[in-house]
mmCIF file of the N, C-alpha and C atoms, coordinates in Angstrom:
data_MODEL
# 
_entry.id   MODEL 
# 
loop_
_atom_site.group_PDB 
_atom_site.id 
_atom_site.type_symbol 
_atom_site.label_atom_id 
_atom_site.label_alt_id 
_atom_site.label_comp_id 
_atom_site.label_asym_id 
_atom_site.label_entity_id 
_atom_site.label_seq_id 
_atom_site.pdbx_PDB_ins_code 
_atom_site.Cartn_x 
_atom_site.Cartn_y 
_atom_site.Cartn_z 
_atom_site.occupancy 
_atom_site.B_iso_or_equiv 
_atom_site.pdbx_formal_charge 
_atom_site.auth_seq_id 
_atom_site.auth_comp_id 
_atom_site.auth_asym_id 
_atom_site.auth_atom_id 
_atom_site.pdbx_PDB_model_num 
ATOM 1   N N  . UNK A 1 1  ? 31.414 -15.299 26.808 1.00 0.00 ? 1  UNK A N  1 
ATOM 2   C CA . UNK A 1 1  ? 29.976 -15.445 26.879 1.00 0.00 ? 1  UNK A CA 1 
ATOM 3   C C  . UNK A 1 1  ? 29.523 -15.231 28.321 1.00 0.00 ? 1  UNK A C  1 
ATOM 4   N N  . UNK A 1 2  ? 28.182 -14.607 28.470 1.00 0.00 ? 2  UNK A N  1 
ATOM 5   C CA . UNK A 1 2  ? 27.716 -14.004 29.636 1.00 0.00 ? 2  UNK A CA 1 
ATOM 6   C C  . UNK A 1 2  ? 27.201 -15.296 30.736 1.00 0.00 ? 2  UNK A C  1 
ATOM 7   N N  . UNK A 1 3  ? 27.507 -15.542 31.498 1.00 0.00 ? 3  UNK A N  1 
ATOM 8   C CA . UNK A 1 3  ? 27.036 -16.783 32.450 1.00 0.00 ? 3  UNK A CA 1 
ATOM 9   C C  . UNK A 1 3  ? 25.170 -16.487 32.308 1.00 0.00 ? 3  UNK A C  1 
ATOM 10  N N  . UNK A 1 4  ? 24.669 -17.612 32.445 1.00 0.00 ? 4  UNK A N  1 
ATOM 11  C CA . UNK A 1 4  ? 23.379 -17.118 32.220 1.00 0.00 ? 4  UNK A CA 1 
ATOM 12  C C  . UNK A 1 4  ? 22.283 -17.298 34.052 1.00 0.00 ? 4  UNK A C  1 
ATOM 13  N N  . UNK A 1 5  ? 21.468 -16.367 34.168 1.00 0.00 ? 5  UNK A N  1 
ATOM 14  C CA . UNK A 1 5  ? 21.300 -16.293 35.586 1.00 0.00 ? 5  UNK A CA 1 
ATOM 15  C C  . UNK A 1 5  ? 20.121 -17.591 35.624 1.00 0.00 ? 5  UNK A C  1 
ATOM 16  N N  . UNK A 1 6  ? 20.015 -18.358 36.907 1.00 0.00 ? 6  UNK A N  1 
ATOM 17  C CA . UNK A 1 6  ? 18.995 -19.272 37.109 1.00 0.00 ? 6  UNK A CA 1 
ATOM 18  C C  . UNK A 1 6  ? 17.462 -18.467 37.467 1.00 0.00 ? 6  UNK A C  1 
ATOM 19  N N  . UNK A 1 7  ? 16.682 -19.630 37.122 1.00 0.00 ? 7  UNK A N  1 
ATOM 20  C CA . UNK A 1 7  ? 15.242 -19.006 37.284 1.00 0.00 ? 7  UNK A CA 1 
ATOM 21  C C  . UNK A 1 7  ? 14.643 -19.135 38.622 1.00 0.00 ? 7  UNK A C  1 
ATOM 22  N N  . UNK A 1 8  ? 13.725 -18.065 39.088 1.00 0.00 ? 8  UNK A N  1 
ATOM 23  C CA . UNK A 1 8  ? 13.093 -18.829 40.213 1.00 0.00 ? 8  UNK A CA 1 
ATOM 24  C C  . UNK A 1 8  ? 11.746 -18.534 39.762 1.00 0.00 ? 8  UNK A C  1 
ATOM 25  N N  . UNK A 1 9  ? 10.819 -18.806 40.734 1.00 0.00 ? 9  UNK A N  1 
ATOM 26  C CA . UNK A 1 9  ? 9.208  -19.081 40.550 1.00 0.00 ? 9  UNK A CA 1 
ATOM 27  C C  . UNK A 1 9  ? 8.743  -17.799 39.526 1.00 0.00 ? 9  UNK A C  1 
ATOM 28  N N  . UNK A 1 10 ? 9.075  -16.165 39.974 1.00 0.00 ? 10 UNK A N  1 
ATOM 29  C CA . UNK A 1 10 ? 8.792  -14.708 39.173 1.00 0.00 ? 10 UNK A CA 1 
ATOM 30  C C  . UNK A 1 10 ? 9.419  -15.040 38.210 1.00 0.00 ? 10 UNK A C  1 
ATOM 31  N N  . UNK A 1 11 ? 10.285 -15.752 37.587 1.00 0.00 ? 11 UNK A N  1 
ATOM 32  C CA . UNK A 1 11 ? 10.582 -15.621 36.299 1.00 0.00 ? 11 UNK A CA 1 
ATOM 33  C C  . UNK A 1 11 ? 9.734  -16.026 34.912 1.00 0.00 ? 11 UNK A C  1 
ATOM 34  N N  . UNK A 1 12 ? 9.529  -14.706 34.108 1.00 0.00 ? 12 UNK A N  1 
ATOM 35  C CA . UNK A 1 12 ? 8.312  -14.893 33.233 1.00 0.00 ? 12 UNK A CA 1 
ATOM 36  C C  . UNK A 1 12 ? 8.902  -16.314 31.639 1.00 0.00 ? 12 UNK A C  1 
ATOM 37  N N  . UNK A 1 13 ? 8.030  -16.969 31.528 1.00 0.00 ? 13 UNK A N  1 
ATOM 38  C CA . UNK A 1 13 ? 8.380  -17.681 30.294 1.00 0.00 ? 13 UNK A CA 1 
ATOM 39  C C  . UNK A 1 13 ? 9.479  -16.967 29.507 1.00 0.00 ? 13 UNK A C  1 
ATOM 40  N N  . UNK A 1 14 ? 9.118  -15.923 28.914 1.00 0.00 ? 14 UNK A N  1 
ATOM 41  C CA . UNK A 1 14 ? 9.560  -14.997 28.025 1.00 0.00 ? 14 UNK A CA 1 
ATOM 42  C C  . UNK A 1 14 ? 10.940 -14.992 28.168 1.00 0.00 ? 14 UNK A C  1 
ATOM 43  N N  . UNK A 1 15 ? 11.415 -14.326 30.041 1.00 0.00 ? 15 UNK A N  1 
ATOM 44  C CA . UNK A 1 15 ? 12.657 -14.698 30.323 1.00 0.00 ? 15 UNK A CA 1 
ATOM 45  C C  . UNK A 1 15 ? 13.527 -15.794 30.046 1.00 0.00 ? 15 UNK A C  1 
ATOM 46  N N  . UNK A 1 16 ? 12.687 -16.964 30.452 1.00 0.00 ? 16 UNK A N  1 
ATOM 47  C CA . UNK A 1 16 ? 13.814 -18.078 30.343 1.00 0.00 ? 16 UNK A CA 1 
ATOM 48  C C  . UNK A 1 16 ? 14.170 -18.371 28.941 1.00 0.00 ? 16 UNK A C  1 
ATOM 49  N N  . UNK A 1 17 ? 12.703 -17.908 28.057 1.00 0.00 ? 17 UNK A N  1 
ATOM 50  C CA . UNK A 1 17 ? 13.363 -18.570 26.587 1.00 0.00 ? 17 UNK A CA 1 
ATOM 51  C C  . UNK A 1 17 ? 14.174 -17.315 25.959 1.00 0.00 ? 17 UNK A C  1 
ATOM 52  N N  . UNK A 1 18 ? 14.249 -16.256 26.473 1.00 0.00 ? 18 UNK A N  1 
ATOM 53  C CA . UNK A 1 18 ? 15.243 -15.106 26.268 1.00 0.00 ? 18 UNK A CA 1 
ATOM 54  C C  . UNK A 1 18 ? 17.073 -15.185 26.636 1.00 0.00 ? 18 UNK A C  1 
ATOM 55  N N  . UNK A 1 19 ? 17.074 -16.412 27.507 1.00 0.00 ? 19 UNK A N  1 
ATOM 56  C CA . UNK A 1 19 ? 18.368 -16.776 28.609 1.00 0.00 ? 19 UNK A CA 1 
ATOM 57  C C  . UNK A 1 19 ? 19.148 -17.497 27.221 1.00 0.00 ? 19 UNK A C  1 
ATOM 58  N N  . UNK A 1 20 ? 18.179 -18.659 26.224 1.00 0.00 ? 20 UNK A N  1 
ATOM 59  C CA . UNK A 1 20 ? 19.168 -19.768 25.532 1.00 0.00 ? 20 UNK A CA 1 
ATOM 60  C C  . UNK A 1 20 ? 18.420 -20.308 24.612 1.00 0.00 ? 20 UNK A C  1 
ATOM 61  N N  . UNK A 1 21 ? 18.033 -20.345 23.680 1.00 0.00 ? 21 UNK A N  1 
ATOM 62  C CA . UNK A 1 21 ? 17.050 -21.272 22.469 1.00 0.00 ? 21 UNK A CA 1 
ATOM 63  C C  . UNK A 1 21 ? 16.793 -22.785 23.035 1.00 0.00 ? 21 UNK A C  1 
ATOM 64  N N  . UNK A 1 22 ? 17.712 -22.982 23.685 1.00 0.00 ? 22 UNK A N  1 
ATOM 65  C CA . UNK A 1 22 ? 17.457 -24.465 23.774 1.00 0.00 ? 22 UNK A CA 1 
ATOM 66  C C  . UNK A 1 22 ? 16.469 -24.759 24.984 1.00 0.00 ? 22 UNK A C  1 
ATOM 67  N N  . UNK A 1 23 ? 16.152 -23.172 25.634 1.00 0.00 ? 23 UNK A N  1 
ATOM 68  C CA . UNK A 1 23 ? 15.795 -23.380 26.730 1.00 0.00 ? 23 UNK A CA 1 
ATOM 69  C C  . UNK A 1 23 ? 13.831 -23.557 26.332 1.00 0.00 ? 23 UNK A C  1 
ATOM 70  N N  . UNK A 1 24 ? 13.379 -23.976 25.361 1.00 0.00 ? 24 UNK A N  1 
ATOM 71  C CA . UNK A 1 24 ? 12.588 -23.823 24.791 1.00 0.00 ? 24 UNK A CA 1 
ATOM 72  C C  . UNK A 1 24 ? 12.188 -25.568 24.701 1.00 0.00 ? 24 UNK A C  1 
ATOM 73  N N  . UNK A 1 25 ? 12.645 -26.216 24.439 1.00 0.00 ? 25 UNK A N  1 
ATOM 74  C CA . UNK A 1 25 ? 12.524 -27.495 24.644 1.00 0.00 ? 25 UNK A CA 1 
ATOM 75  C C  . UNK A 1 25 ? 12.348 -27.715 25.845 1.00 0.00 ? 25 UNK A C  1 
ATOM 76  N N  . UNK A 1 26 ? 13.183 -27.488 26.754 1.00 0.00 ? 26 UNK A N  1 
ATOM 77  C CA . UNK A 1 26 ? 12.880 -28.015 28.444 1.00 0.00 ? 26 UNK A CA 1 
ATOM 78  C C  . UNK A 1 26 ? 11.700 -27.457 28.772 1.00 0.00 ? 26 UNK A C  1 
ATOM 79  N N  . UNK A 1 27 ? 11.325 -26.053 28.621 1.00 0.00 ? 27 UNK A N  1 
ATOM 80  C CA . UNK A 1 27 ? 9.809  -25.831 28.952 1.00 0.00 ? 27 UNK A CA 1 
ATOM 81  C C  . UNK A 1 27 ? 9.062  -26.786 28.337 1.00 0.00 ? 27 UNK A C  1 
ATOM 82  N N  . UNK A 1 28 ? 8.730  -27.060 27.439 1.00 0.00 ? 28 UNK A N  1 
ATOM 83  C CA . UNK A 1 28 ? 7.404  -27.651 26.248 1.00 0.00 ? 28 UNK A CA 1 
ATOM 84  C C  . UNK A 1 28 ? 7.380  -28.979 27.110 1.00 0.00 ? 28 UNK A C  1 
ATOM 85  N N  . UNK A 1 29 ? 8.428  -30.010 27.439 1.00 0.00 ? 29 UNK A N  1 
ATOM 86  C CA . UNK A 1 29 ? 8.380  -30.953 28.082 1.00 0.00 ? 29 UNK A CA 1 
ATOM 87  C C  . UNK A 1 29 ? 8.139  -31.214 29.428 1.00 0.00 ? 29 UNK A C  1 
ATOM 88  N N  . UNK A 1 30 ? 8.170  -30.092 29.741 1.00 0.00 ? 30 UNK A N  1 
ATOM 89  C CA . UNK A 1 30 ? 7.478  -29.483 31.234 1.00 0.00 ? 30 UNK A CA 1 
ATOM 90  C C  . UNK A 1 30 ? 6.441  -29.513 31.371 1.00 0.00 ? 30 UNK A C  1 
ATOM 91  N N  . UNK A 1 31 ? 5.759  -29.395 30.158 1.00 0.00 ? 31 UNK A N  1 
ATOM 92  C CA . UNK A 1 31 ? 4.237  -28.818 29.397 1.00 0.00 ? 31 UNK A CA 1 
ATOM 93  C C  . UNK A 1 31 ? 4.059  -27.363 29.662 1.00 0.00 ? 31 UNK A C  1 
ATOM 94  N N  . UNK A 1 32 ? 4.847  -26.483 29.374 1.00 0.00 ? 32 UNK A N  1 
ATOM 95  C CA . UNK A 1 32 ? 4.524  -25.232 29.682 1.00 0.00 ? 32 UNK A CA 1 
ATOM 96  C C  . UNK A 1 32 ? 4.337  -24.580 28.187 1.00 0.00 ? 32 UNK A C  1 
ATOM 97  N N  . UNK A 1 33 ? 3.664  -23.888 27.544 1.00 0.00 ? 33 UNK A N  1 
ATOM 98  C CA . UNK A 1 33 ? 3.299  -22.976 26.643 1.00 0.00 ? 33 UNK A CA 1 
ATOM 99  C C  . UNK A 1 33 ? 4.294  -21.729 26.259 1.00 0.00 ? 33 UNK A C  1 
ATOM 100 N N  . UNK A 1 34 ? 4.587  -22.032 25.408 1.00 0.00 ? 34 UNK A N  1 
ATOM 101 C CA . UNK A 1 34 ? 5.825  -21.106 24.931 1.00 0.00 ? 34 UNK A CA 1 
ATOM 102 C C  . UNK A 1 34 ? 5.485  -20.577 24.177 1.00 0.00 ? 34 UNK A C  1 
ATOM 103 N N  . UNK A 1 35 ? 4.290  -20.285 23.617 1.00 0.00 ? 35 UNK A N  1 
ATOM 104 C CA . UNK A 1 35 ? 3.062  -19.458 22.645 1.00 0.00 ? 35 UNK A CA 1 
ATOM 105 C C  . UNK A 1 35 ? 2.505  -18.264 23.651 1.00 0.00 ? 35 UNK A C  1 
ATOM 106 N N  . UNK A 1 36 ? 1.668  -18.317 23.763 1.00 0.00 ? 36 UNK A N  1 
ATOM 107 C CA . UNK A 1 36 ? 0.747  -17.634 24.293 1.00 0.00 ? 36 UNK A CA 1 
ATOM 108 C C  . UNK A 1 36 ? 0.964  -17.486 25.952 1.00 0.00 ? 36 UNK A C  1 
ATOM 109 N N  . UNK A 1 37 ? 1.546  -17.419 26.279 1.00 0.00 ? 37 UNK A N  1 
ATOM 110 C CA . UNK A 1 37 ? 1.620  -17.655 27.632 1.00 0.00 ? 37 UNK A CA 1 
ATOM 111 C C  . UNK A 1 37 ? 3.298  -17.170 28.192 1.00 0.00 ? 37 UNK A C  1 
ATOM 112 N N  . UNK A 1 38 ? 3.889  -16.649 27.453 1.00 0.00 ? 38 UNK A N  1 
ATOM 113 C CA . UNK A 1 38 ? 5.334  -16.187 27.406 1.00 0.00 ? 38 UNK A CA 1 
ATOM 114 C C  . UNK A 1 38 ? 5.502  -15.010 28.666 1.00 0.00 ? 38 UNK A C  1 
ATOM 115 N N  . UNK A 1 39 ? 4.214  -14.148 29.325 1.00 0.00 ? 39 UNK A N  1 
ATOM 116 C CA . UNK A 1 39 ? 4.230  -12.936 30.219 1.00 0.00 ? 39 UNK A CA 1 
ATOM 117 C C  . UNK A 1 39 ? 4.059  -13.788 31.647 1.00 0.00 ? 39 UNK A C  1 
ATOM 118 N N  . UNK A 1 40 ? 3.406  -15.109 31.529 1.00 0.00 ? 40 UNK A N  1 
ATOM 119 C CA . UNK A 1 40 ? 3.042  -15.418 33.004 1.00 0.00 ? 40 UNK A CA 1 
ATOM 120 C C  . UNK A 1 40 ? 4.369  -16.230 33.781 1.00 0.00 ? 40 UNK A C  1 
ATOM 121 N N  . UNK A 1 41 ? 4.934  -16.077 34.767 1.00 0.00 ? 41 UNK A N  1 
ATOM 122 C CA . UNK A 1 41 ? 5.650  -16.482 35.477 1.00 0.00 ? 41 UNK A CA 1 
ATOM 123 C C  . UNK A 1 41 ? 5.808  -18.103 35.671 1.00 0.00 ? 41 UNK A C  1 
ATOM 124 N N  . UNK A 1 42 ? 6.940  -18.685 36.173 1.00 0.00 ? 42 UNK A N  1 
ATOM 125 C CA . UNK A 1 42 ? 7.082  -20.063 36.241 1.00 0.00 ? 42 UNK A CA 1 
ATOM 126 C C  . UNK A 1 42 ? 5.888  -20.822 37.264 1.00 0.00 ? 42 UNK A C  1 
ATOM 127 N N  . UNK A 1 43 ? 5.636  -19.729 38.004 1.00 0.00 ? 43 UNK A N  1 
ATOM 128 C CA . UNK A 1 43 ? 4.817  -20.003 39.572 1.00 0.00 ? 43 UNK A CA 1 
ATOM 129 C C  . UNK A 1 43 ? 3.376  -20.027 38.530 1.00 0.00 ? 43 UNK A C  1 
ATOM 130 N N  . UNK A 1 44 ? 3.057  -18.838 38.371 1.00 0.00 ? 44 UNK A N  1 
ATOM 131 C CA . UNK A 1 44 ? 1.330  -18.696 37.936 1.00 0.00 ? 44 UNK A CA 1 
ATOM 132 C C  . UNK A 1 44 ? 1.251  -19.759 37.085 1.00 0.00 ? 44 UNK A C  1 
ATOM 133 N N  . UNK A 1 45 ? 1.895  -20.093 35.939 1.00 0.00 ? 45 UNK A N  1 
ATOM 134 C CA . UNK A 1 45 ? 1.095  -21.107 34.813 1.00 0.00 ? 45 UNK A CA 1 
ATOM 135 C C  . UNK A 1 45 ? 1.464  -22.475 35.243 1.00 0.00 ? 45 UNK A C  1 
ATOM 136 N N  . UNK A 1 46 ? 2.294  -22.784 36.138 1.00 0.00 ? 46 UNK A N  1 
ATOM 137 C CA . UNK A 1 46 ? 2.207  -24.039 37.153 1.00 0.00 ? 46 UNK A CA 1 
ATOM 138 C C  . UNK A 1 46 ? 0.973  -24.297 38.224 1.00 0.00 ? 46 UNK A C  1 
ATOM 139 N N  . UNK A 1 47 ? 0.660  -23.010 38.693 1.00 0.00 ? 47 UNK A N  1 
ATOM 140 C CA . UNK A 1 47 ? -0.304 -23.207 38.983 1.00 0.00 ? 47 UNK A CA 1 
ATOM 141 C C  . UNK A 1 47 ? -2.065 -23.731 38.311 1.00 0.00 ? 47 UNK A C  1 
ATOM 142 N N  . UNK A 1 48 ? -1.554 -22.959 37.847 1.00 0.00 ? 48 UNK A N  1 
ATOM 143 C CA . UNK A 1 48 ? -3.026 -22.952 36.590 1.00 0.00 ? 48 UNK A CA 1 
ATOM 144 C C  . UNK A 1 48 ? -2.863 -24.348 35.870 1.00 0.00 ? 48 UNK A C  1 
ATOM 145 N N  . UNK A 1 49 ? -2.089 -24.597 35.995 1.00 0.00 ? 49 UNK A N  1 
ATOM 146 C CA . UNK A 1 49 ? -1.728 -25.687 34.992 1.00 0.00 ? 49 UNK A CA 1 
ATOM 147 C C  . UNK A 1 49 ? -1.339 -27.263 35.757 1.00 0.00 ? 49 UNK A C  1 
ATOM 148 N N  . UNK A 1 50 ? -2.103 -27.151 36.993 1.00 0.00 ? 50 UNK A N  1 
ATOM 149 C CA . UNK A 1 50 ? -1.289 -27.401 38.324 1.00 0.00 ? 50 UNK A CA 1 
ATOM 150 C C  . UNK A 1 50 ? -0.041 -28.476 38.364 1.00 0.00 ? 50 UNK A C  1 
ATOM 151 N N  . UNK A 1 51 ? 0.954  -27.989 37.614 1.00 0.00 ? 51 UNK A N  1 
ATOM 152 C CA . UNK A 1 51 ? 2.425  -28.387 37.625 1.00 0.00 ? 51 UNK A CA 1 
ATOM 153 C C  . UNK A 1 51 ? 3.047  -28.329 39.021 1.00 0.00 ? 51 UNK A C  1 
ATOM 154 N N  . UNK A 1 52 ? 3.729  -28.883 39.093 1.00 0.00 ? 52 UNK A N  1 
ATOM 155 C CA . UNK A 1 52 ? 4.889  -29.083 40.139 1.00 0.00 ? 52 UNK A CA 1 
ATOM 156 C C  . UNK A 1 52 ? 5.928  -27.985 39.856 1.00 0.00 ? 52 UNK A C  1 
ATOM 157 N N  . UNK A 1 53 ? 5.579  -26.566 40.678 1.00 0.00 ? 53 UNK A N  1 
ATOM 158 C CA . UNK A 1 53 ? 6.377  -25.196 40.645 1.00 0.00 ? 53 UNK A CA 1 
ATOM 159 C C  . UNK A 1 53 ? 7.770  -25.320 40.581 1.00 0.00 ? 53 UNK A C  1 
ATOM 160 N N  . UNK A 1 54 ? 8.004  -26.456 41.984 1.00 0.00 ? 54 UNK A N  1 
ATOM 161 C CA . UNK A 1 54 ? 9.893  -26.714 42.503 1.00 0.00 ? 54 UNK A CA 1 
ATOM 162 C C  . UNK A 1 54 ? 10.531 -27.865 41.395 1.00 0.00 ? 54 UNK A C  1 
ATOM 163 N N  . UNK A 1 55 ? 9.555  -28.299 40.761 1.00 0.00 ? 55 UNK A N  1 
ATOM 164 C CA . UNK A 1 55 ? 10.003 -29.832 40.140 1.00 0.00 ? 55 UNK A CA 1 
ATOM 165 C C  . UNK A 1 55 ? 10.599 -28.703 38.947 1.00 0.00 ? 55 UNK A C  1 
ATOM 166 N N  . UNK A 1 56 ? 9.881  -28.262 37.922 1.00 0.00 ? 56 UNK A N  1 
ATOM 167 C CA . UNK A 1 56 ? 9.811  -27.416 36.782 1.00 0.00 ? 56 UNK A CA 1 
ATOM 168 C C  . UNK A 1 56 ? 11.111 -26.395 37.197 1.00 0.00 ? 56 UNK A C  1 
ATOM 169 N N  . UNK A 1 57 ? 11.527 -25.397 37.967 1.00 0.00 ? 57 UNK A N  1 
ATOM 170 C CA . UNK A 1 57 ? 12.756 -24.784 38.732 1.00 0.00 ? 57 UNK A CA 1 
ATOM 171 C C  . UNK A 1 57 ? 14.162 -25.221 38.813 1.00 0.00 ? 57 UNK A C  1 
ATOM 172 N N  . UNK A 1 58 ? 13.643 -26.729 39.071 1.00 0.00 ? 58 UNK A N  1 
ATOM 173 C CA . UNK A 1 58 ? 15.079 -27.838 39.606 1.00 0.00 ? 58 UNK A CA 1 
ATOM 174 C C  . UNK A 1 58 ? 14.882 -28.244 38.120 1.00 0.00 ? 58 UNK A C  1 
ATOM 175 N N  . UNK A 1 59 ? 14.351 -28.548 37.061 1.00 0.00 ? 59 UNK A N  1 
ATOM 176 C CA . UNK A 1 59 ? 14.864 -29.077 36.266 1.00 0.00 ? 59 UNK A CA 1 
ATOM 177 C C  . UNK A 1 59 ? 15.495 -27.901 34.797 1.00 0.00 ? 59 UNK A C  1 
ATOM 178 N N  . UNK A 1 60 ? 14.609 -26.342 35.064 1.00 0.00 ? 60 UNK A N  1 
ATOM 179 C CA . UNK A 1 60 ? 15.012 -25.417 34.130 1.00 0.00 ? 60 UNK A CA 1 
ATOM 180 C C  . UNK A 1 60 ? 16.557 -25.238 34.418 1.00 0.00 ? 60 UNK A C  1 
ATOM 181 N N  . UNK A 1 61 ? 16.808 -25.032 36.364 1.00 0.00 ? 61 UNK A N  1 
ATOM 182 C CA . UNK A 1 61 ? 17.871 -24.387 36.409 1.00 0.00 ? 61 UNK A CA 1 
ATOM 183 C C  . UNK A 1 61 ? 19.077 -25.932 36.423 1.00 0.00 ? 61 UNK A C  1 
ATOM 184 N N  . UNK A 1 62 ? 18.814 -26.884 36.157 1.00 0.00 ? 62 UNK A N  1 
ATOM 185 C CA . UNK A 1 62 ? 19.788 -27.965 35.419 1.00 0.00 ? 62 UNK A CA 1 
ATOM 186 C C  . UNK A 1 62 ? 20.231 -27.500 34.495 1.00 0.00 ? 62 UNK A C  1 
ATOM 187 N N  . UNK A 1 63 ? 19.075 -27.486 33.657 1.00 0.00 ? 63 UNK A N  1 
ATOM 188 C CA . UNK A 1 63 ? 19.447 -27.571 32.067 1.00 0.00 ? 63 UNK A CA 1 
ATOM 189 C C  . UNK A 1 63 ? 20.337 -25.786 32.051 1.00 0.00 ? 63 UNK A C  1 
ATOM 190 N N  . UNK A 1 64 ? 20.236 -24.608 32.881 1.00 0.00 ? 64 UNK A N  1 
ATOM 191 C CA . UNK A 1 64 ? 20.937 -23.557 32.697 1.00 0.00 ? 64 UNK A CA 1 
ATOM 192 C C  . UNK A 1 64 ? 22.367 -23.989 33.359 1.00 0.00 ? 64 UNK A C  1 
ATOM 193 N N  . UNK A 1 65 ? 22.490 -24.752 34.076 1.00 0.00 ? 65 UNK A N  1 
ATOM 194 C CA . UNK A 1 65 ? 23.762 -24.935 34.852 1.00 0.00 ? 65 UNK A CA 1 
ATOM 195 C C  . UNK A 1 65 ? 24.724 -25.668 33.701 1.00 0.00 ? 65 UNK A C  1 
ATOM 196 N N  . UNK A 1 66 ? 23.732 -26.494 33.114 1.00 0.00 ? 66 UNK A N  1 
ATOM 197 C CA . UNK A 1 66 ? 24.142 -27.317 31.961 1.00 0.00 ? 66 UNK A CA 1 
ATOM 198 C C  . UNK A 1 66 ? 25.175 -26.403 30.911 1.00 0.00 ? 66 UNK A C  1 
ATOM 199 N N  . UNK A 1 67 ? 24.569 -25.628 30.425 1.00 0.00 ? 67 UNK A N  1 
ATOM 200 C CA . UNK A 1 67 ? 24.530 -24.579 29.293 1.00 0.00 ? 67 UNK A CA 1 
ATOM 201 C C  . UNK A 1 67 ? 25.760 -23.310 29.418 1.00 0.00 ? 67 UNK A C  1 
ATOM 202 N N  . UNK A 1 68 ? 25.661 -23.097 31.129 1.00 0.00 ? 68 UNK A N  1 
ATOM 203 C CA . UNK A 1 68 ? 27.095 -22.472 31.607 1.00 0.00 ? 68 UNK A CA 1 
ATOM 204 C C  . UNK A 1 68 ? 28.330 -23.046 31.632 1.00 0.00 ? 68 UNK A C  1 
ATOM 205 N N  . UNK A 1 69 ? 28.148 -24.289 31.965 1.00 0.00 ? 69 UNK A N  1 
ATOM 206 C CA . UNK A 1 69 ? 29.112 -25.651 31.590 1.00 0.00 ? 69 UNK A CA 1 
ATOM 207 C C  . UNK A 1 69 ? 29.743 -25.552 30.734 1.00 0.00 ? 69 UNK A C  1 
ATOM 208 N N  . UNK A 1 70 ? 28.641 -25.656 29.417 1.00 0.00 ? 70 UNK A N  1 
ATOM 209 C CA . UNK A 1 70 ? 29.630 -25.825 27.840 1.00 0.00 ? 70 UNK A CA 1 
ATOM 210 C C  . UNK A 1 70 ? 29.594 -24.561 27.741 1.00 0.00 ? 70 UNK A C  1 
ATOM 211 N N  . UNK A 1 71 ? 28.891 -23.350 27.964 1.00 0.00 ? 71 UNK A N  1 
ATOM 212 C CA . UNK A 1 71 ? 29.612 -22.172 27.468 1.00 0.00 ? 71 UNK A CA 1 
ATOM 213 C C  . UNK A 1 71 ? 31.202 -22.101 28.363 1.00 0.00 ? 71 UNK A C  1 
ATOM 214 N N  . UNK A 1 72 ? 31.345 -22.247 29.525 1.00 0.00 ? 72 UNK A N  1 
ATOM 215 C CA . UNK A 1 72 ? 32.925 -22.334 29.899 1.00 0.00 ? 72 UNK A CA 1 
ATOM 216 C C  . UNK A 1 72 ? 33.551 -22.874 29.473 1.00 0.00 ? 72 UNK A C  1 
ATOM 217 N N  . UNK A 1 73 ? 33.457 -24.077 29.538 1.00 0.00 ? 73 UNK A N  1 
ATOM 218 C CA . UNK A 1 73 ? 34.248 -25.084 28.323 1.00 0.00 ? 73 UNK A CA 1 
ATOM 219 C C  . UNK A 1 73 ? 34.836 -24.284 26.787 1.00 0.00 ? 73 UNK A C  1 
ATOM 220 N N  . UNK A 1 74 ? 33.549 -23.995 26.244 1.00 0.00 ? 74 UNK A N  1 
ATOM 221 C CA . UNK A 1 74 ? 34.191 -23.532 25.178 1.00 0.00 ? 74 UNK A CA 1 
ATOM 222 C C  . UNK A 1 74 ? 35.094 -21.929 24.849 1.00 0.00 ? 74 UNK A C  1 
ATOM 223 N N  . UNK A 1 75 ? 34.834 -21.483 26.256 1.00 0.00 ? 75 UNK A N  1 
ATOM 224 C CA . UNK A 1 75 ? 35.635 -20.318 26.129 1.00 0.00 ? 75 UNK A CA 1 
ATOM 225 C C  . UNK A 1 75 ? 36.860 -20.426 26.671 1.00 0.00 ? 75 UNK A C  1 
ATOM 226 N N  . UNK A 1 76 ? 37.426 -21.484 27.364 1.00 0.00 ? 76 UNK A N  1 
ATOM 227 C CA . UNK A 1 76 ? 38.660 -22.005 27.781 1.00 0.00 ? 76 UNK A CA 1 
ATOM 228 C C  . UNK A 1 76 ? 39.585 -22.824 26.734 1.00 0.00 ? 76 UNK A C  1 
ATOM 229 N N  . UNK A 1 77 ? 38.417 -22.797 25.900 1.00 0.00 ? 77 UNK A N  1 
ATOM 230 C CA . UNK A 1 77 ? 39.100 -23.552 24.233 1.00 0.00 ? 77 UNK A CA 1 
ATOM 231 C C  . UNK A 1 77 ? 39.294 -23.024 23.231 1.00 0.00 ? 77 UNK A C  1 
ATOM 232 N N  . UNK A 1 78 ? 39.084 -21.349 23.456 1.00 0.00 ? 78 UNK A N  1 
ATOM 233 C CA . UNK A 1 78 ? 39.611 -20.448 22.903 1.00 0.00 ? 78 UNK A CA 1 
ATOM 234 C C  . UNK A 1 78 ? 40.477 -19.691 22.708 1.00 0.00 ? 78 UNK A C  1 
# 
């Protein structure tokens, strides 16, 4: 399985929920819009939305560090 790359601020919604399904939950609880709003970047709809840009970043690219984790894991158990 492909390591999956971390996000920074240019990375569009679309991307991150393109990276992992699960990565779809951590946005929504972010409060970010995973509807309609899938083209605008982590930066712009934080803004607009006036979210915490670095908070939302540090916690997507957890949950991806997370996700590389058990994908290694499970390919070492193969």
């Amino acid at each position: 399985m492909k390591k999956i790359d971390l996000v920074d601020e240019n990375t569009t919604i679309k991307e991150i929920l393109d990276k992992d399904s699960s990565m779809q939950s951590e946005l929504l609880k972010l409060g970010f819009n995973t509807c309609c709003a899938k083209m605008q970047t982590i930066k712009s709809f934080a803004q607009e939305k006036q979210l915490d840009v670095r908070k939302a970043m540090a916690v997507l690219n957890t949950k991806i560090e997370e996700i590389n984790e058990i994908n290694e894991i499970l390919e070492e158990g193969m």
